[in-house]
C-alpha positions, 0 to 999 in steps of 0.5 A, a space after each residue: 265362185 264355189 267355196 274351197 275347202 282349203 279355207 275352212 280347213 284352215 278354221 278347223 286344224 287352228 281349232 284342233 291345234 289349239 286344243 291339244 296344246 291346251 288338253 296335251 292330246 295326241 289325237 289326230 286333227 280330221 286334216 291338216 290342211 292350211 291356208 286356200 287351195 292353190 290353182 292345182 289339177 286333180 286326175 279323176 279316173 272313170 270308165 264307162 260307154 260313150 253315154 255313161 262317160 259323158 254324164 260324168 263330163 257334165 258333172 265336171 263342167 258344171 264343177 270347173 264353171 262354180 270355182 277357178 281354183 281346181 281344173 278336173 282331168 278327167 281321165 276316161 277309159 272304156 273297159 272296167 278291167 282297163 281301169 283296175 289294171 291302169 289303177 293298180 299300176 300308177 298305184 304300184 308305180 307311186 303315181 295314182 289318180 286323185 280320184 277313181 270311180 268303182 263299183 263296189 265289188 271291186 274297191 275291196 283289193 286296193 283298201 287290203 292293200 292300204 292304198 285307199 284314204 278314208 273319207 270319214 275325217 271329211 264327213 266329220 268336219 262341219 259344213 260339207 256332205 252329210 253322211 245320213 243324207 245318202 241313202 245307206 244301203 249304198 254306204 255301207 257297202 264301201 265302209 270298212 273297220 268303221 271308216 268310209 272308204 269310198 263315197 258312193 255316187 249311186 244306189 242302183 239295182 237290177 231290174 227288168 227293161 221291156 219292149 213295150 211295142 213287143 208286149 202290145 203285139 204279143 197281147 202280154 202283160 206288162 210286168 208288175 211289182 210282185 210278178 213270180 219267176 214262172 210268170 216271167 219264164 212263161 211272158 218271154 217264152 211268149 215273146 220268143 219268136 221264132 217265124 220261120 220255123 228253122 229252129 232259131 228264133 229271130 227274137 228271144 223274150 229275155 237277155 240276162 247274163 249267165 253270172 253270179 251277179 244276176 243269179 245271186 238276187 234269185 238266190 236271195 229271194 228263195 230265201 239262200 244266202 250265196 255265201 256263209 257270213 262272214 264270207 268264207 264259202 259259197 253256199 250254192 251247194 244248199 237247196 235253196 241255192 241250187 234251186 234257184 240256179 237250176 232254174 237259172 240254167 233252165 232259161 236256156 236248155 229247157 225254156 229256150 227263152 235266151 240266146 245260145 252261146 253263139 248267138 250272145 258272143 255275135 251280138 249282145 244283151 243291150 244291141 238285141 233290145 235296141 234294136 228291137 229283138 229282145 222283149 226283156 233285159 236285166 240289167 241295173 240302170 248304167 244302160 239308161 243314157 243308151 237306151 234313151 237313144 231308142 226312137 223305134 219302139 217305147 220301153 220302160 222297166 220293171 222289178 225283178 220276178 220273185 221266188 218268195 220274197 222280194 229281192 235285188 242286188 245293189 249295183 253301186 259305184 263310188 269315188 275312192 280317193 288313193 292315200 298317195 293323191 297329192 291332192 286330197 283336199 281338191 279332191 274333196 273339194 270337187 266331191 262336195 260338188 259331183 255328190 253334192 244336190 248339184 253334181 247329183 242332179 246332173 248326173 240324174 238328169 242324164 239317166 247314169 245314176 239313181 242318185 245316192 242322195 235321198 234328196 235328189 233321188 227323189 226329186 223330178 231329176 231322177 222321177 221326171 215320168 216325160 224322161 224314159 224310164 217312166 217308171 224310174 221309181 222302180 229303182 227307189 222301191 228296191 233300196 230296201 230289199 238290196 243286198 250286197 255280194 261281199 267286198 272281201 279282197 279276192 272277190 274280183 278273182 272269185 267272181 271271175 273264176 265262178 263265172 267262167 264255170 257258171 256260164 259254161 254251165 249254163 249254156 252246155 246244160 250242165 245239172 245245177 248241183 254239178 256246176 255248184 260243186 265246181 265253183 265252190 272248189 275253184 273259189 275255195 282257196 281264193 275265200 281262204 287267201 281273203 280270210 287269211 290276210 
């Protein structure tokens, strides 16, 4: 049977008691659990499609068949805003989940409000995860004020899915490590068909979604910087910037290489490339375990084109455990599994994660080349040129207020410079409420 926390705990708290009785120190214990965990269920709260959901129920089953002691209620939902909104009233109402998976662009409101434990008092005890095991790109984006606040599952990136059925057909290049933006542009104007001749293509070369978080790594390559550090404005108004999203827009309005608005909302991004009508998508690797699905046609990925330098933008997800769990030693209990060498080689070998633990990330459960990608050490070559959007409080409400603007743009054919000045004035306020709290 898998080893409880509550055990060692115990070992641990009688330790730290009797030092402060013998020193007189007030210093908090790292917990103050005691004795065995009793037979009790947590409430683990996730999202996702029907594939990611079901890497995620693997991790449990293998949890629930090491130890008899805490039974998982995995609590699943289909919609990322579904989540925050279900979170943020059981949080509100006193009745949260143990356990929610978010990415960390999101987490950031719900620590401002206190609600998050800090998982640093766990990784200092002995005996469990290891902090300098993961890879720290992804923890230190759910660190705040020198605490852990949230343990990352995953240290995925965007990169570039290709039909390699397309490319064969078209006689183009599969793309490499160090491939430029025009010769992106170029390779899926390639791609993009159009066999009738009635001006609407039944294939387009690339799908990419008109928002910030795809336009940011552009940004970053090109040497600009998104936002001022600390955040407190967007800087799309600076050259480099705006010169990055000019050629953002100009996939749709000038190249044509993407699809209208019209045809984006009747069938989207991952459909197209499924079902064989797109030669490229960007996206980051949740799309995996559905794409493993695809008999028709090989596919494999690649990294992101560059400006001037090479760049991607972290997309991390990661356990966060609510102050008010009733709980949190069981909770901890089943991290140590689901983070763990185990838990993470489960959830690898489904295809969800790029593991966020360096051992496992590098081992044939993530790299297997028979396992679509083929090429999945893409993903590990990223890690060093990540970098994150900020996790300030409001950055779901400026993301939200950029993106509507920024893909109006995008599609209208709306001068870069024009849309820039719009978004920072929109997003201004919600940077100051941010910085003010």
């Amino acid at each position: 049977m898998m080893r409880t926390r509550g055990g060692w705990f115990a070992v641990v708290a009688a330790i730290a008691m009797g030092l402060a009785a013998c020193t007189g120190s007030d210093e908090p214990e790292a917990s103050a659990t005691a004795g065995s965990l009793a037979p009790q269920e947590i409430d683990v709260l996730v999202w996702g499609d029907p594939e990611e959901l079901e890497a995620y129920r693997q991790v449990v089953d293998g949890y629930e068949g090491a130890q008899e002691t805490v039974t998982v209620n995995l609590i699943e939902l289909a919609e990322r805003d579904e989540l925050i909104a279900r979170l943020s009233t059981s949080i509100a109402g006193g009745n949260p989940p143990d356990l929610f998976l978010l990415n960390y662009r999101y987490y950031g409101q719900f620590q401002a409000k206190g609600a998050l434990e800090s998982m640093t008092p766990y990784l200092d005890a002995e005996g469990g995860l290891e902090a300098d095991r993961f890879y720290p790109e992804a923890m230190e984006a759910f660190q705040d004020g020198g605490q852990q606040t949230c343990m990352p599952q995953n240290v995925s990136s965007l990169v570039v899915y290709y039909n390699e059925d397309l490319f064969a057909d078209a006689g183009v290049k599969t793309p490499e490590a160090g491939w430029t933006w025009a010769q992106m542009v170029a390779t899926a104007s390639r791609l993009t068909e159009d066999a009738d001749g009635d001006g609407t293509p039944e294939r387009y070369g690339l799908g990419v979604d008109p928002e910030m978080i795809r336009l940011a790594p552009f940004i970053w390559s090109n040497l600009g910087a998104l936002t001022d550090e600390p955040p407190t404005r967007f800087t799309l108004d600076y050259t480099k910037d705006l010169q990055a999203m000019q050629a953002f827009f100009d996939l749709r309005t000038k190249h044509g290489v993407t699809p209208t608005d019209e045809e984006a909302e009747a069938e989207d991004f991952e459909t197209r490339f499924l079902n064989g009508t797109l030669g490229m998508l960007m996206e980051s690797r949740k799309v995996v375990p559905t794409f493993r699905t695809i008999s028709d046609f090989g596919w494999d990925v690649a990294p992101l084109p560059q400006w001037v330098e090479p760049a991607s933008i972290l997309h991390s997800d990661a356990y966060c455990m609510t102050a008010a769990s009733e709980h949190q030693d069981a909770a901890w209990d089943f991290l140590e599994y689901a983070l763990g060498a185990e838990g993470q080689t489960i959830a690898a070998k489904t295809g969800r994660t790029v593991p966020s633990l360096i051992d496992v990330a590098n081992s044939d459960a993530f790299l297997d080349p028979s396992a679509s990608p083929a090429h999945s050490q893409v993903f590990l070559d990223n890690v060093p040129v990540l970098q994150s959007v900020p996790h300030i409080s409001t950055w779901p409400e400026i993301e939200d207020a950029a993106n509507g603007l920024f893909e109006e743009g995008y599609y209208t054919g709306a001068e870069a410079a024009e849309v820039a000045n719009e978004i920072i004035r929109a997003t201004q306020p919600l940077f100051d409420r941010a910085n003010a709290g």
